[in-house]
MIDRENGU-97325 format. One record per atom (N, C-alpha, C): residue in one letter; x, y, z. Coordinates in steps of 0.05 Angstrom, whole numbers, plus 5000, padded with zeros to 4 digits. Example, Ala and Ser with C-alpha at 12.3 -4.5 7.8 and 13.67 -1.06 7.14 Angstrom:
a526448865156;a524649105156;a526449345156;s525749555142;s527349795143;s525850015157;
// end
This chain:
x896038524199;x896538514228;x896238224237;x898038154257;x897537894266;x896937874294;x896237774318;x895237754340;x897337664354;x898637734379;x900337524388;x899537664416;x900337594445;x900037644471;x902137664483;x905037834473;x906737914491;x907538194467;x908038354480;x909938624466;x912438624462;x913238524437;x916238504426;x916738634412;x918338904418;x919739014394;x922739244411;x923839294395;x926739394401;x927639704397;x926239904413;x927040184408;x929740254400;x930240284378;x933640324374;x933740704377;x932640834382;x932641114385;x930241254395;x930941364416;x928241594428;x926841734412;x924141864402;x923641984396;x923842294409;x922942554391;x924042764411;x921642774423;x921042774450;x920542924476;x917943134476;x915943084482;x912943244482;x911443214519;x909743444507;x908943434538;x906443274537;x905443384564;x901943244574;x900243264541;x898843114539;x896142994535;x894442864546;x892043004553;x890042704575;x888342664553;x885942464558;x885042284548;x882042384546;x880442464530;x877342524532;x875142434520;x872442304523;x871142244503;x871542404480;x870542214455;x870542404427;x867242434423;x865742604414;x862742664402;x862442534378;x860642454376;x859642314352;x857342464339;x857442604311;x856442714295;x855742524272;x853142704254;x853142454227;x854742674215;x854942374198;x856542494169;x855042604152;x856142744129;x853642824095;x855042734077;x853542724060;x853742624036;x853842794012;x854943104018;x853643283997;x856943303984;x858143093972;x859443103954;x858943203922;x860643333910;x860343523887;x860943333858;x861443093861;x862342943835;x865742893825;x864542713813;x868242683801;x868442863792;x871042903780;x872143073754;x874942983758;x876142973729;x878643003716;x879843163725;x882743173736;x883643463725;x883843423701;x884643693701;x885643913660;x887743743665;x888943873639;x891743903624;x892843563625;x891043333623;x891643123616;x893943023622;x894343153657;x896942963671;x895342643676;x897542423679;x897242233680;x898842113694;x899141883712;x901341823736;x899841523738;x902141363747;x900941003742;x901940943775;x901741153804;x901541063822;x899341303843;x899041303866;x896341513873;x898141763876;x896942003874;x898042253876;x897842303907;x899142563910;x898442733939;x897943033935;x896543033952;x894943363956;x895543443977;x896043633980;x897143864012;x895644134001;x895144214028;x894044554032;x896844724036;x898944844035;x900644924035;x898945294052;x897945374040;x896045664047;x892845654043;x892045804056;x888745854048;x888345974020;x886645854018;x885345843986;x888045703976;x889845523971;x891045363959;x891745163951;x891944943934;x892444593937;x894044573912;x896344453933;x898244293911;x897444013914;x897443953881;x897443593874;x900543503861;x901543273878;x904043163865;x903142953854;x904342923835;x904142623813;x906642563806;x907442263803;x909642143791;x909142133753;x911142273745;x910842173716;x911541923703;x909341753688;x909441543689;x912541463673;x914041553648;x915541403631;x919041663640;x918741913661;x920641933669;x921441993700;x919941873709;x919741873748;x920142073756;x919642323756;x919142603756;x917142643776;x917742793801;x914642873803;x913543263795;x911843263789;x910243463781;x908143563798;x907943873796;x905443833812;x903944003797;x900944063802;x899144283797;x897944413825;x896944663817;x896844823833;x894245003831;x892244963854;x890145043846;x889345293870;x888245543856;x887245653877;x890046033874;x892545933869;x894946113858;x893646433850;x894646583868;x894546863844;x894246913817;x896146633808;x897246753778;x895046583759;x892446393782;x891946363757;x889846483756;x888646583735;x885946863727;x883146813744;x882746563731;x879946473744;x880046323776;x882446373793;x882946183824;x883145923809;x882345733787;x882545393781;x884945393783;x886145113763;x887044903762;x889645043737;x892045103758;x894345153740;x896244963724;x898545003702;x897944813694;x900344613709;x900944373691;x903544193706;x905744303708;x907244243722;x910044393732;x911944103739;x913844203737;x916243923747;x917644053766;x917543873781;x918643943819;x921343863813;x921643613808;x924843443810;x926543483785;x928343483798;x930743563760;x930943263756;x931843193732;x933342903718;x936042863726;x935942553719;x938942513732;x940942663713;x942542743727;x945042893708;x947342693704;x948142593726;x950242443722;x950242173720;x951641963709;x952341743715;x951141623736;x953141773758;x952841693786;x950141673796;x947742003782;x945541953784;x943541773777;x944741583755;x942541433741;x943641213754;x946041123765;x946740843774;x945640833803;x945941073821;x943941133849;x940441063850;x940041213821;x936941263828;x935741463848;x936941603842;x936941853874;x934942003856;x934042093832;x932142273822;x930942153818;x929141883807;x927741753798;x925641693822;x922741783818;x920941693837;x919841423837;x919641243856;x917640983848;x915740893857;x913641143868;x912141073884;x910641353887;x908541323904;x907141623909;x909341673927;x908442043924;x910442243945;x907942303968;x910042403999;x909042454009;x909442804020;x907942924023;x907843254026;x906743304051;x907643564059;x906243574082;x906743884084;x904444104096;x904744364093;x906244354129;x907244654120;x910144744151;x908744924155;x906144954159;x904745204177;x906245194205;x906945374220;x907645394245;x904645334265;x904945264293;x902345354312;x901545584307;x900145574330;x897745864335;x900646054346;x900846294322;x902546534340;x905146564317;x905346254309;x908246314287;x907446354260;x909546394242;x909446484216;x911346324197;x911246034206;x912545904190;x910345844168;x911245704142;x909245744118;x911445594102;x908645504077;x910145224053;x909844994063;x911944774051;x910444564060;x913644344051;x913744214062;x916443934047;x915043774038;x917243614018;x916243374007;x919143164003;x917042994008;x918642624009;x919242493984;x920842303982;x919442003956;x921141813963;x920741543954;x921841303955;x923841373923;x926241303925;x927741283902;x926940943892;x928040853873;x928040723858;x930240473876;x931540583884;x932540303905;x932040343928;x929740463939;x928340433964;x929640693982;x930240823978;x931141093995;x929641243999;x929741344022;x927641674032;x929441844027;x927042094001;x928942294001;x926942503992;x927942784000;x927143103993;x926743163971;x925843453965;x924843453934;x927843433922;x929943573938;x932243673928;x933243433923;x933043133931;x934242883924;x936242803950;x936143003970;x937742863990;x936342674004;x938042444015;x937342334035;x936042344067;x934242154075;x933342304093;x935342204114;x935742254135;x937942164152;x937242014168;x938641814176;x938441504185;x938641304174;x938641334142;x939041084118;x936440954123;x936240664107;x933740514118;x932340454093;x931440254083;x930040264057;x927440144069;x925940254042;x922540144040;x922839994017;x919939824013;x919439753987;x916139993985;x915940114002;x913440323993;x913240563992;x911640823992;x911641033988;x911941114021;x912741354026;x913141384052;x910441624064;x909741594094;x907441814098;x908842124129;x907942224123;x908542464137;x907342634140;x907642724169;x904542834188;x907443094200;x905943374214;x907743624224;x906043594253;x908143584275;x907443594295;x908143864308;x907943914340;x909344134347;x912244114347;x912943854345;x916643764357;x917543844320;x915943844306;x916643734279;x916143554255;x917643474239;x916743264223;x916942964219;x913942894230;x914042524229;x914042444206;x915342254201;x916342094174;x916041774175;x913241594167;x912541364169;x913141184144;x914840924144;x914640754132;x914540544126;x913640244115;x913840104108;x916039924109;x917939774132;x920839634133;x920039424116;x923339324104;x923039094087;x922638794096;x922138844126;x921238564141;x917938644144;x916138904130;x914438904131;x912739074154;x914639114177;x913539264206;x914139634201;x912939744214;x913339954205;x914940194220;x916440404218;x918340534223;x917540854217;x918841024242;x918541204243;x921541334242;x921541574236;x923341814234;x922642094239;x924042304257;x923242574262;x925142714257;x923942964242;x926343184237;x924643334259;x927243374280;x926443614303;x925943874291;x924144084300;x923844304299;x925444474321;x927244664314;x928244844339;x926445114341;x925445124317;x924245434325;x922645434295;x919845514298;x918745524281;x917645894261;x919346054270;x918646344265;x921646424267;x921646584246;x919646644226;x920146444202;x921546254197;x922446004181;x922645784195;x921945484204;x923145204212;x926045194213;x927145124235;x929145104230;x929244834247;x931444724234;x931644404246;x934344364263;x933344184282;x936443994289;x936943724277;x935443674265;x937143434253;x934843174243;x935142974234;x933042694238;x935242584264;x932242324271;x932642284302;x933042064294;x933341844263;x934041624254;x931641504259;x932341204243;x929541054248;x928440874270;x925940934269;x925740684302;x923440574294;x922740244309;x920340114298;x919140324315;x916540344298;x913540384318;x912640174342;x912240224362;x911340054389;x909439824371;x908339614376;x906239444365;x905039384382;x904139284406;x901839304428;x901539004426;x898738864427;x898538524421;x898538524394;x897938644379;x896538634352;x901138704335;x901338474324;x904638614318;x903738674283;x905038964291;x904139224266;x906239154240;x904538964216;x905138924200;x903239014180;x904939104148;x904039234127;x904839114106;x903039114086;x904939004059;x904339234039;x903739544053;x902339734033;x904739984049;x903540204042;x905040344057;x903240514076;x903740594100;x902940744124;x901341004105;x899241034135;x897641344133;x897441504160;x897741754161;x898941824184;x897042124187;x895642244211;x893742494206;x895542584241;x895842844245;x896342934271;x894543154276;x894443164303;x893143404313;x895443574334;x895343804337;x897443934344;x896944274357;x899344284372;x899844634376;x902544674385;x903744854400;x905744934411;x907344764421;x905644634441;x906544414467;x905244204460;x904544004443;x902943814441;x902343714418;x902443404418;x903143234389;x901443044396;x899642984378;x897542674375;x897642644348;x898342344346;x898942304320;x897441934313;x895741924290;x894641694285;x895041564266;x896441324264;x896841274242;x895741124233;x895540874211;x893440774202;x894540584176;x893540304179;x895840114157;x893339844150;x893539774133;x892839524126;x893839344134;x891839014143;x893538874154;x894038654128;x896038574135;x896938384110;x894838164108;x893938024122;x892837794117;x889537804121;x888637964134;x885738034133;x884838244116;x886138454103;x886238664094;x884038834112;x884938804134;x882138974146;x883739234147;x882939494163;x884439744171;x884839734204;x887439814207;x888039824235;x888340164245;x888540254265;x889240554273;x891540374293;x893840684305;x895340594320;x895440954329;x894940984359;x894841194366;x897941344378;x898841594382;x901541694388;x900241874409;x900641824441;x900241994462;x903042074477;x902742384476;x905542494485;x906942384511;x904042304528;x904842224553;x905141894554;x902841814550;x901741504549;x904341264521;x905741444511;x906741324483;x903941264462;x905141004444;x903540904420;x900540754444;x898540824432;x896740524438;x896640224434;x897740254411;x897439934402;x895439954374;x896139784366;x894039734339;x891039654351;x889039704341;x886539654344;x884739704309;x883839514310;x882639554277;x880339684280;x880139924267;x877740114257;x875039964253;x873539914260;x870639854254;x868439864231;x867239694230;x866039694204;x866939494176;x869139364189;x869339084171;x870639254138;x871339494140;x873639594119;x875739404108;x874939314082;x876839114070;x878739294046;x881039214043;x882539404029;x885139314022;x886139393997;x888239223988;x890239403982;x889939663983;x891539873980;x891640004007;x893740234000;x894240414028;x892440634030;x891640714053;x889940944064;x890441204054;x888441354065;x889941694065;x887941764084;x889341954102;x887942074125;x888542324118;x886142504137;x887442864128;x885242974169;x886043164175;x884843274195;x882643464185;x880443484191;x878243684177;x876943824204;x878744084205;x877144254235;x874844274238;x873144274260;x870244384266;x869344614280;x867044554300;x866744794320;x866144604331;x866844764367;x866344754393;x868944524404;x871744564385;x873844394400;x873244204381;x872044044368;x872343834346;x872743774321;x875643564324;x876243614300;x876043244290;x875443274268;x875043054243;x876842944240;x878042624236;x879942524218;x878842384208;x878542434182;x877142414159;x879342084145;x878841874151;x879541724141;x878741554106;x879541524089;x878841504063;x880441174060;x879140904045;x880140724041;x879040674013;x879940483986;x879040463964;x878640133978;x876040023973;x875339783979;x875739643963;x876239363973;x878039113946;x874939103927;x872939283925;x871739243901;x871739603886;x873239573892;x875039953873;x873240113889;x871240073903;x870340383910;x871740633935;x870940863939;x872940943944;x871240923973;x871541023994;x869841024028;x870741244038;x869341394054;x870241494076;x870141424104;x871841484130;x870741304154;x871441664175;x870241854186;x870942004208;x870341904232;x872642124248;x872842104268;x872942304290;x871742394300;x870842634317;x872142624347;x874042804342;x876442834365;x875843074379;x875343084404;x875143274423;x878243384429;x879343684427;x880743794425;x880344004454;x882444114473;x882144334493;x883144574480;x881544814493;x882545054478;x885545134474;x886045314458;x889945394467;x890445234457;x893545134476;x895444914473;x894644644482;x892044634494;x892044404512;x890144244496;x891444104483;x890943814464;x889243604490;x886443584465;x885943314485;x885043134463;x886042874470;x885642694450;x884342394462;x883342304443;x882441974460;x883641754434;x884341624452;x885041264441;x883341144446;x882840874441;x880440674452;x879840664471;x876540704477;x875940584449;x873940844440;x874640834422;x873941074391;x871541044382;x870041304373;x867441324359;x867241374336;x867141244314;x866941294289;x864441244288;x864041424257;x861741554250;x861041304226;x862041154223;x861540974198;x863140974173;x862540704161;x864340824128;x861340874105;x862141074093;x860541184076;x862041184044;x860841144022;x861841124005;x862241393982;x864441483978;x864741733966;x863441703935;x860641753927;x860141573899;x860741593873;x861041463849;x860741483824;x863341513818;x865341333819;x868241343811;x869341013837;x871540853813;x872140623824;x875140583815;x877040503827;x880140643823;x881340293835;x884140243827;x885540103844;x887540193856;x888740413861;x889740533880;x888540703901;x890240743919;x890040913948;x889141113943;x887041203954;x885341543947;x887141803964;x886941983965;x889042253980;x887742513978;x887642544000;x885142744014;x887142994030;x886543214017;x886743484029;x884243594044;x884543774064;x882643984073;x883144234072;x881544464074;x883144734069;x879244754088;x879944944116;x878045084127;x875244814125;x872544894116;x871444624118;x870244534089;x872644524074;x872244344046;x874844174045;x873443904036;x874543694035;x874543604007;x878443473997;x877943433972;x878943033985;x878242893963;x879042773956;x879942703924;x882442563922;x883442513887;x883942153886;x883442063866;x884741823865;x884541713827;x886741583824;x886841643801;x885341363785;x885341453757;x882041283742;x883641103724;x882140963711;x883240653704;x884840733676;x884140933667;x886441023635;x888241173660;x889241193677;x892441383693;x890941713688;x889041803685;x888442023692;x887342043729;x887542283736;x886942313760;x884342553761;x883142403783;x880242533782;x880342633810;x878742813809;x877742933851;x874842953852;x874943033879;x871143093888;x871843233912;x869543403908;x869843613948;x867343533955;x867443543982;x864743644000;x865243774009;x863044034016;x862944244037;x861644144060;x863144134082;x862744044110;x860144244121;x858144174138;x857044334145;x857944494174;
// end
């Protein structure tokens, strides 16, 4: 991030359209420390960029990984009917190989980067269910598991991040001037399947004084219902490596960049995940791997109104501190699922195996 004192940037497309959000203090809770330890997964998958984890259903977690020597992504699947004991099922391949010519001269199947996933639970009342998934191709394209393109064109040089609002699906990335860019696939109706109108193409994100530059790729957590979208995203700054947030108010627009607290130094990209509470508060559980490999956590305790009526705060913000997730040290981005109040984090270990750890929230 760099500092400047005027707001310069060029909306080339509206985003779709949300209602009220007002503004409320957030509560400040401590954090715990009753993390469960590393572990490996089984079955000796291995991936040479960070994985992603999604809750797709209760009692469920998919992990995607890039395969290192055929750009494949794979996932495992923990928690499944089918497997005997609820663990750790085994690897599976999501993406087919290139078939054609055309496919291997495109790069349209080939992953180069972490994927991004995101579960399609509907709000409170629908019965939408599952989850999509993203990747950066090999010459910088956003694309579906199926290999299509995402619509708007637009290349990255990084992995792309994606958050489910009530309008739909936000899609954050990394531009090759470095600033960062958003995309939405509208939702028309979420029951009893998502059904879409379309992507809304790309547009910079607002930048505020602080102009929103990355040399990593974006992290993105929302909070949500029916009528109502808050969305945070979250980037490394190029030249300080400190951590920035950048807030999304339905009414108010973006906030502006403001850097997270606590002097978070970091040379890789984030992972955020939402971790519900009681009494209206909910967690964004922010995770950074510090330029000395360890992995951190930083929450954030967001005051929520009952129903549909989202209440969210921007700055200035109460974080609970960074705390260090212990006994494991990584040089990539860590990636954090929640399911009810267990929290995983994964990040992968210095031979390309990938390891996790839970806490049970109290």
């Amino acid at each position: 991030m760099k500092t400047v004192f005027t707001r310069q940037f060029v909306l080339f497309i509206a985003l779709a359209g949300c209602v009220s959000t007002y503004l409320l203090p957030a509560e400040s809770r401590a954090q715990t420390k009753t993390w469960k330890g590393w572990k490996a997964l089984p079955h000796e998958g291995t991936t040479d960029v960070p994985v992603c984890a999604v809750v797709p259903s209760l009692g469920q977690v998919l992990v995607f990984s890039k395969g290192i020597d055929d750009r494949r992504i794979y996932m495992m699947e923990y928690g499944d009917y089918r497997v005997e004991d609820g663990g750790w099922g085994e690897w599976l391949a999501v993406t087919e190989p290139a078939k054609t010519a055309s496919d291997l001269l495109l790069g349209s199947h080939s992953v180069d980067a972490s994927v991004a996933a995101v579960r399609m639970h509907g709000p409170a009342g629908q019965k939408a269910r599952g989850h999509m998934l993203f990747y950066k191709d090999i010459k910088g394209r956003i694309r579906t598991a199926d290999a299509k393109e995402v619509g708007g064109g637009g290349l990255t040089n990084s992995a792309p991040s994606a958050v489910v609002g009530g309008d739909g699906v936000h899609l954050f990335v990394r531009g090759l001037n470095d600033s960062i860019w958003t995309n939405v696939l509208t939702v028309t109706s979420w029951a009893p399947e998502p059904t879409f109108a379309g992507w809304s193409g790309w547009a910079p994100v607002p930048t505020g004084d602080l102009v929103g530059t990355t040399d990593v790729a974006p992290a993105a957590a929302s909070i949500w219902t029916t009528s109502s979208t808050g969305i945070y995203l979250f980037a490394k700054g190029i030249d300080d490596h400190q951590v920035y947030m950048n807030g999304m108010n339905p009414v108010a627009g973006w906030s502006g960049w403001e850097m997270v607290p606590g002097d978070m130094t970091t040379n890789v990209a984030l992972s955020a995940v939402i971790l519900p509470d009681v009494n209206f508060i909910q967690n964004i559980c922010l995770f950074a791997t510090r330029t000395d490999g360890k992995v951190f956590m930083n929450s954030l305790p967001v005051r929520t109104g009952s129903g549909n009526d989202i209440r969210i705060q921007y700055p200035p913000l109460t974080w609970l501190g960074w705390e260090e997730v212990p006994g494991f040290t990584t040089d990539t981005s860590p990636s954090a699922t929640a399911m009810l109040d267990l929290l995983w984090v994964f990040a992968r270990g210095a031979d390309n195996t990938i390891h996790f750890n839970e806490q049970q929230r109290p």
